[in-house]
C-alpha positions as CSV (number, residue, x, y, z in Angstrom):
1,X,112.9,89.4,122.3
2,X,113.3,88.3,118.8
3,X,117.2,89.0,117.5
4,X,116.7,90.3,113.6
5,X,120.4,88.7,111.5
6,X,119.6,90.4,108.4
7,X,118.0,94.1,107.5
8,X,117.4,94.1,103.8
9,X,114.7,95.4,101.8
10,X,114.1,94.4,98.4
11,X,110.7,95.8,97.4
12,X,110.2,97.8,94.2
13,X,111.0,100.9,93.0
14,X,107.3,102.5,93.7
15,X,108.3,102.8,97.4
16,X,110.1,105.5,98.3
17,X,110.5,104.9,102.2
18,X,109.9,102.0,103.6
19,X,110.5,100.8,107.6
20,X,112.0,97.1,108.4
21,X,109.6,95.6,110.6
22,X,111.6,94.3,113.6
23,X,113.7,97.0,115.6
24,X,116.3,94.5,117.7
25,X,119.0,93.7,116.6
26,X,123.0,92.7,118.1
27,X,126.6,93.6,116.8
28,X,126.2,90.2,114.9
29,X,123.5,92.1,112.6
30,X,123.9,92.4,108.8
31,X,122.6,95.4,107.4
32,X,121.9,95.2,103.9
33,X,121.5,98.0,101.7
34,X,121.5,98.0,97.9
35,X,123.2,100.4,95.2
36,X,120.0,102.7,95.0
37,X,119.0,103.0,98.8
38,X,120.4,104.7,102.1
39,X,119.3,103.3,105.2
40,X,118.8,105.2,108.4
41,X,118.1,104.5,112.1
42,X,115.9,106.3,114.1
43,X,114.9,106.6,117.1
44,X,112.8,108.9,119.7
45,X,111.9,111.3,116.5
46,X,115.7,111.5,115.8
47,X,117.3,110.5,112.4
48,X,120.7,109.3,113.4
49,X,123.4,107.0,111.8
50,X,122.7,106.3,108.1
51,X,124.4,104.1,105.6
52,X,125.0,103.7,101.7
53,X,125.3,100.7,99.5
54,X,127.1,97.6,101.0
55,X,126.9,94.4,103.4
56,X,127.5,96.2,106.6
57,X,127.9,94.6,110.1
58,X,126.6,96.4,112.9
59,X,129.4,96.5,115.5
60,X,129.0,99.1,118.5
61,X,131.4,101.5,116.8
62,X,129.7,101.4,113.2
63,X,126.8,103.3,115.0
64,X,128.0,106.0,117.0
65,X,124.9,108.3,117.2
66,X,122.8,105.1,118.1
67,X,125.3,104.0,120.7
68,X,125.5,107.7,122.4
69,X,121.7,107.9,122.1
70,X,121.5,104.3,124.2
71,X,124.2,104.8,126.1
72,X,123.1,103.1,129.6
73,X,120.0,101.7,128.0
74,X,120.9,98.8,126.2
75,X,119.1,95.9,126.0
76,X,121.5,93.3,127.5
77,X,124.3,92.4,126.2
78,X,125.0,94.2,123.2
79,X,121.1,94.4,122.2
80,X,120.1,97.8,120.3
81,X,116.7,98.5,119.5
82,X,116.2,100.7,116.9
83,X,113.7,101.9,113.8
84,X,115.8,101.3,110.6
85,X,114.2,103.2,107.1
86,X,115.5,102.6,103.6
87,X,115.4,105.3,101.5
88,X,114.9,104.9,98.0
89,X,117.2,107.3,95.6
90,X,115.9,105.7,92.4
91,X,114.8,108.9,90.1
92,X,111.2,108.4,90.3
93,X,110.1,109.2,86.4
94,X,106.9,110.0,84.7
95,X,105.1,110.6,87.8
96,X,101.7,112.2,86.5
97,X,100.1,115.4,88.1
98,X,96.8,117.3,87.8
99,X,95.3,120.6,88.1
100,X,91.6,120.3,90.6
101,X,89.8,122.7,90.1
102,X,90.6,124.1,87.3
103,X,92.3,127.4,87.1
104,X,90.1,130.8,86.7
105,X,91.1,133.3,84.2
106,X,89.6,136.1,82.5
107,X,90.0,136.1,78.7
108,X,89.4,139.9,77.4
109,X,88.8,140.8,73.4
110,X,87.5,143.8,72.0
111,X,83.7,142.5,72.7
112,X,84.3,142.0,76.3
113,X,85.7,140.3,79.5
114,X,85.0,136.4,79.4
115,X,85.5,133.8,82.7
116,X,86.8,130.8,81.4
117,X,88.5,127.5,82.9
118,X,91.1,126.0,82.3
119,X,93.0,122.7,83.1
120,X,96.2,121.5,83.2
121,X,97.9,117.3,83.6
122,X,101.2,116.3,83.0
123,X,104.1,114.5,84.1
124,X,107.3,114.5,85.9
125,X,110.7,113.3,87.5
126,X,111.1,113.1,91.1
127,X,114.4,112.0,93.0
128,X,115.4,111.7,96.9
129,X,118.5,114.6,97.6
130,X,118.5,114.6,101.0
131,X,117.2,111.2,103.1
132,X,116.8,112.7,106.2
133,X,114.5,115.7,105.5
134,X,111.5,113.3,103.6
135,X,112.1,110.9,107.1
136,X,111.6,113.7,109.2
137,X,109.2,115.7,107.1
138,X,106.5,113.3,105.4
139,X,107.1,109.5,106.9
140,X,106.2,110.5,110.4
141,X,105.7,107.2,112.1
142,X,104.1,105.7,109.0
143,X,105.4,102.0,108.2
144,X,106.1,103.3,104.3
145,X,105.9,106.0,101.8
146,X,105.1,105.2,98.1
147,X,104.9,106.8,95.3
148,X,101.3,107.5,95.4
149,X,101.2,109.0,99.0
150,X,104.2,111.4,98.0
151,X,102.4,112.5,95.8
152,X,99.2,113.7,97.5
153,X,101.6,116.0,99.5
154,X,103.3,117.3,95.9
155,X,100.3,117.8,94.3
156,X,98.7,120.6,96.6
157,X,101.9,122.6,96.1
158,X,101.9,121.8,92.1
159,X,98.2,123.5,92.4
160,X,99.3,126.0,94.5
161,X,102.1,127.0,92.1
162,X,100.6,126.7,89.0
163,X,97.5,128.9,90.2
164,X,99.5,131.7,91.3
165,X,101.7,131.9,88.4
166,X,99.5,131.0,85.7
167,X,97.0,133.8,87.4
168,X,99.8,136.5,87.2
169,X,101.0,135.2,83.8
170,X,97.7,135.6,82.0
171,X,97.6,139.7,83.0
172,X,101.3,140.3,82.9
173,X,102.0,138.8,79.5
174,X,98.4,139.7,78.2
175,X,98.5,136.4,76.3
176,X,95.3,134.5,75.2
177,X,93.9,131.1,76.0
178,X,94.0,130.3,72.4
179,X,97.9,130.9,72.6
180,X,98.8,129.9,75.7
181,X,100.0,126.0,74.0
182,X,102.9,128.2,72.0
183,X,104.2,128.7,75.7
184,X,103.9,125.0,77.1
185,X,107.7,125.0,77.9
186,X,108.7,128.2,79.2
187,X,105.2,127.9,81.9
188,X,107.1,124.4,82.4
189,X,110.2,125.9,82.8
190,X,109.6,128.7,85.2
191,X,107.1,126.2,87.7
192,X,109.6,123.8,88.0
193,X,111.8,126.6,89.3
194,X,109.7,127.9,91.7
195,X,108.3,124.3,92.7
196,X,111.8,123.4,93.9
197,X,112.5,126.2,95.6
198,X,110.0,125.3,98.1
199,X,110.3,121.6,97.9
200,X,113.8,120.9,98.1
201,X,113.2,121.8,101.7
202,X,111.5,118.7,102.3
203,X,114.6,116.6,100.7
204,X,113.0,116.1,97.4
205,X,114.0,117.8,93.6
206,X,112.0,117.9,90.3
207,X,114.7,116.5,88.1
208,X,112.0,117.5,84.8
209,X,108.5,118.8,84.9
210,X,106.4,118.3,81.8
211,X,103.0,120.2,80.7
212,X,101.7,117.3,78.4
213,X,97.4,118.6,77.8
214,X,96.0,121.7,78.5
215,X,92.0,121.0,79.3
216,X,90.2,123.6,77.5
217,X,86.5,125.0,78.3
218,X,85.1,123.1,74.9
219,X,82.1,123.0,76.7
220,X,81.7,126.4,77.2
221,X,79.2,128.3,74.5
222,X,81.0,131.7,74.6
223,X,84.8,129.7,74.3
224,X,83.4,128.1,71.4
225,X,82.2,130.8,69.7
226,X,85.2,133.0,70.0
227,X,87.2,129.8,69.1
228,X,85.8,129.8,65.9
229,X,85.7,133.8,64.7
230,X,89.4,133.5,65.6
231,X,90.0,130.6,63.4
232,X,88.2,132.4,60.4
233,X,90.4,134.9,61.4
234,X,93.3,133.1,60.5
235,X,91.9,131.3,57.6
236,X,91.2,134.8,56.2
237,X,95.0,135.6,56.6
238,X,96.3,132.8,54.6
């Protein structure tokens, strides 16, 4: 059995969760966790006592959920073993996101119905609220979370969101796709909302959520075309 003296990460910001490798450890144990982190021990599928920044040493009574947990199965001596997780509560910032597929819509004018596509990227601010519920929610018994991997679990509800509202704010509003830039920041606005409603569940806000392109159907004959009777349109008018 090899005794661990120091728990300490000091990896980089990209990681969000990350799990020390060795799980023994003695009352003579430093645990090491630095202004930005929170470090929690866990064991059988149970998050239990967690600490901020400092230089802690782990005496019996500085872990009373881990000591309650083991009570009559310690390791000898004074011998814990236990998974220990560092949380990382640095605001992660211009974390990018993408619409796939593109969203459907139906664009009407006074010739007709059209089916267009359009896509949506941007970029936004993430940040760790509550340790425990991303531990428990998306680490599973995974060895570390980054930034990357955190983000194929956001981006399906992003979709999600963006779909349904965008879908809804097409017909309720009645706006056009040639418009629809003019509302960049209250579409923003209203999906962030509604993204952290559901996500702050899992222990993680949006701190800022930024539209920053919308991919139009430039491709498309009949977008084109419409494109550029509205523009003479316009150009008429001034």
């Amino acid at each position: 059995m090899s005794i661990v003296s120091v728990i300490e990460y000091k990896g980089d910001n990209k990681t969000v969760v990350w799990k020390h490798p060795m799980v023994d450890f003695d009352s003579s144990t430093e645990l090491v966790v630095r202004e930005s982190q929170e470090a929690i021990f866990f064991l059988d599928g149970v998050a239990l006592d967690s600490f901020r920044a400092g230089r802690h040493v782990l005496e019996t009574g500085k872990l009373p959920l881990l000591s309650n947990k083991m009570f009559g199965k310690l390791l000898g001596g004074d011998v814990f073993r236990s998974e220990v997780y560092f949380i990382n509560l640095v605001e992660q910032m211009n974390v990018k996101w993408g619409i796939r597929p593109k969203i459907k819509f139906t664009e009407r004018t006074r010739g007709g119905d059209y089916q267009f596509e359009l896509g949506m990227m941007g970029a936004m601010s993430i940040k760790i609220v509550e340790p425990r519920k991303i531990l428990l929610n998306w680490v599973g018994g995974e060895n570390a979370l980054g930034q990357v991997k955190l983000m194929s679990y956001i981006n399906p509800l992003i979709n999600q969101h963006l779909r349904t509202y965008m879908s809804n704010y097409f017909d309720e509003q009645c706006i056009s796709i040639f418009d629809i830039e003019k509302k960049t920041d209250d579409i923003a606005k209203e999906v962030k909302k509604r993204l952290n409603e559901e996500i702050l569940l899992y222990g993680i806000e949006i701190s800022s959520f930024f539209i920053e392109r919308f991919l139009f159907p430039e491709e498309d004959e009949v977008y084109r075309k419409i494109k550029e009777i509205k523009g003479k349109k316009i150009t008429e008018t001034m």
